[in-house]
C-alpha positions in Angstrom: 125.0 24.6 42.0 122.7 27.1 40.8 119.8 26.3 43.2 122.2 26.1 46.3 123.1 29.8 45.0 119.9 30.6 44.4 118.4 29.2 48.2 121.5 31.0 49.6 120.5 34.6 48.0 117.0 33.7 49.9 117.9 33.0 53.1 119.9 35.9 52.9 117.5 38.3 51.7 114.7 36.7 54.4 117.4 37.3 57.0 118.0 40.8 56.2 114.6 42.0 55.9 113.9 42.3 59.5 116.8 44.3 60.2 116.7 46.7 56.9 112.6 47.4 58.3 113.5 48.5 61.2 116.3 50.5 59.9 113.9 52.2 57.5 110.9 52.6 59.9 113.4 54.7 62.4 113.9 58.0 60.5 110.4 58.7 60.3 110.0 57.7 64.2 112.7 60.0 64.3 110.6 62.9 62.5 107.4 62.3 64.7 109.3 63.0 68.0 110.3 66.2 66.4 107.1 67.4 65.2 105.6 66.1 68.6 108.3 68.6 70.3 108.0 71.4 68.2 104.2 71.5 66.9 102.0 69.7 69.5 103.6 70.1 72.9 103.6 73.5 72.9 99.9 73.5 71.2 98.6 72.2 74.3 100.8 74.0 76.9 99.4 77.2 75.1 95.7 75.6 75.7 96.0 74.6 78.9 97.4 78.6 80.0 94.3 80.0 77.6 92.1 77.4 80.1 93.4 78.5 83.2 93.0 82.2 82.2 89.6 81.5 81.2 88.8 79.8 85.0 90.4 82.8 86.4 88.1 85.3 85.5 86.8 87.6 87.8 84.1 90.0 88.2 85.8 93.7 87.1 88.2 92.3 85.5 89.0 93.9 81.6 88.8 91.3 78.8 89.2 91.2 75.0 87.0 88.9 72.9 87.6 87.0 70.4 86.2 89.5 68.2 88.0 92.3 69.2 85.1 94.0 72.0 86.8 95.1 75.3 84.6 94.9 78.2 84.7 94.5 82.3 83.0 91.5 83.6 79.8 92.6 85.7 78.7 88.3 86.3 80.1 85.4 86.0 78.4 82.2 85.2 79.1 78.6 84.4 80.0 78.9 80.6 79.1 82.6 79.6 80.0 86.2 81.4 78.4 89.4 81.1 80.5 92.3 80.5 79.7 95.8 80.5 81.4 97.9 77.2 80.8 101.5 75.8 80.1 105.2 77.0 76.7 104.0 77.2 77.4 100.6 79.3 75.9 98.4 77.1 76.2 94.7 79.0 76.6 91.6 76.5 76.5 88.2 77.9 79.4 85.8 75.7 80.1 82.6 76.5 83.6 82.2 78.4 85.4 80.7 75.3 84.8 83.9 73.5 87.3 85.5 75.8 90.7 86.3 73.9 93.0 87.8 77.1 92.8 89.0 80.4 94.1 92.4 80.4 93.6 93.5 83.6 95.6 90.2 84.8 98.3 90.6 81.7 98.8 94.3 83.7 99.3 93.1 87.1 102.0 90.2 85.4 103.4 93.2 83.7 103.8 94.8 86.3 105.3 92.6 89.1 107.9 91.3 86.3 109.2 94.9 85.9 109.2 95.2 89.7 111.0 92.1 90.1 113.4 93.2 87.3 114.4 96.7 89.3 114.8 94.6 92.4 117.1 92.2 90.4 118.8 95.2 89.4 118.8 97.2 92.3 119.2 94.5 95.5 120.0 96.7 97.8 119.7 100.8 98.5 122.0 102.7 95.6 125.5 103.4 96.9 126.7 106.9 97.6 129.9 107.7 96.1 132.0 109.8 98.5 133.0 113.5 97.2 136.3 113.7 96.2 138.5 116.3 98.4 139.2 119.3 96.2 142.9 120.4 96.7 142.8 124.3 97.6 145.6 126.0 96.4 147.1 126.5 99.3 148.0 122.6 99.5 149.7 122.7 95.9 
């Protein structure tokens, strides 16, 4: 009687196993989605905008480096720019993944989202209220 009990708790615990596994494998698949959502998704959508910025460089544009020099862009090569900075137009050639922002393209943004934020606003030409009749005293 006791081994019957005994080979019954077995089978039991062998049968269970699988299922209890897969049951505590899931929460941490669970926690890997999330960080993959909020950590490393937007990681690489944030690279891939820094990248594009970095291809669209053109020459007179203003940039920021990475170290905190602000210069226009007098050539453009393969993997490094030249820029031109100071009173005394001192020209420093970086290489392109020195380059922090764009400003003179973060303007023209700046710019077209406020003008597409007064058109929002304003659709059409302002209306004219009409003057309101003044009663003379003679109608009272």
């Amino acid at each position: 009687m006791f081994t019957s009990l005994h080979t019954f708790a077995a089978e039991q615990s062998a049968t269970s196993g699988g299922a209890y596994g897969l049951v505590g494998i899931l929460p941490w698949v669970i926690v890997l989605v999330a960080l993959y959502f909020i950590m490393i998704r937007p990681q690489r959508k944030k690279e891939k905008e820094t990248i594009r910025m970095r291809s669209n460089i053109q020459i007179g544009d203003e940039i920021l480096t990475i170290g905190g020099i602000v210069g226009i862009v007098v050539r453009k090569g393969e993997d490094t720019v030249v820029i031109e900075t100071g009173g005394d137009r001192s020209k420093l050639r970086i290489r392109i993944e020195a380059v922090q922002e764009n400003l003179t393209a973060q303007e023209e943004a700046a710019k077209e989202k406020k003008e597409k934020q007064n058109a929002k606003l304003t659709p059409g030409a302002p209306k004219k209220e009409k003057p309101k009749k003044e009663k003379s005293e003679s109608e009272e």
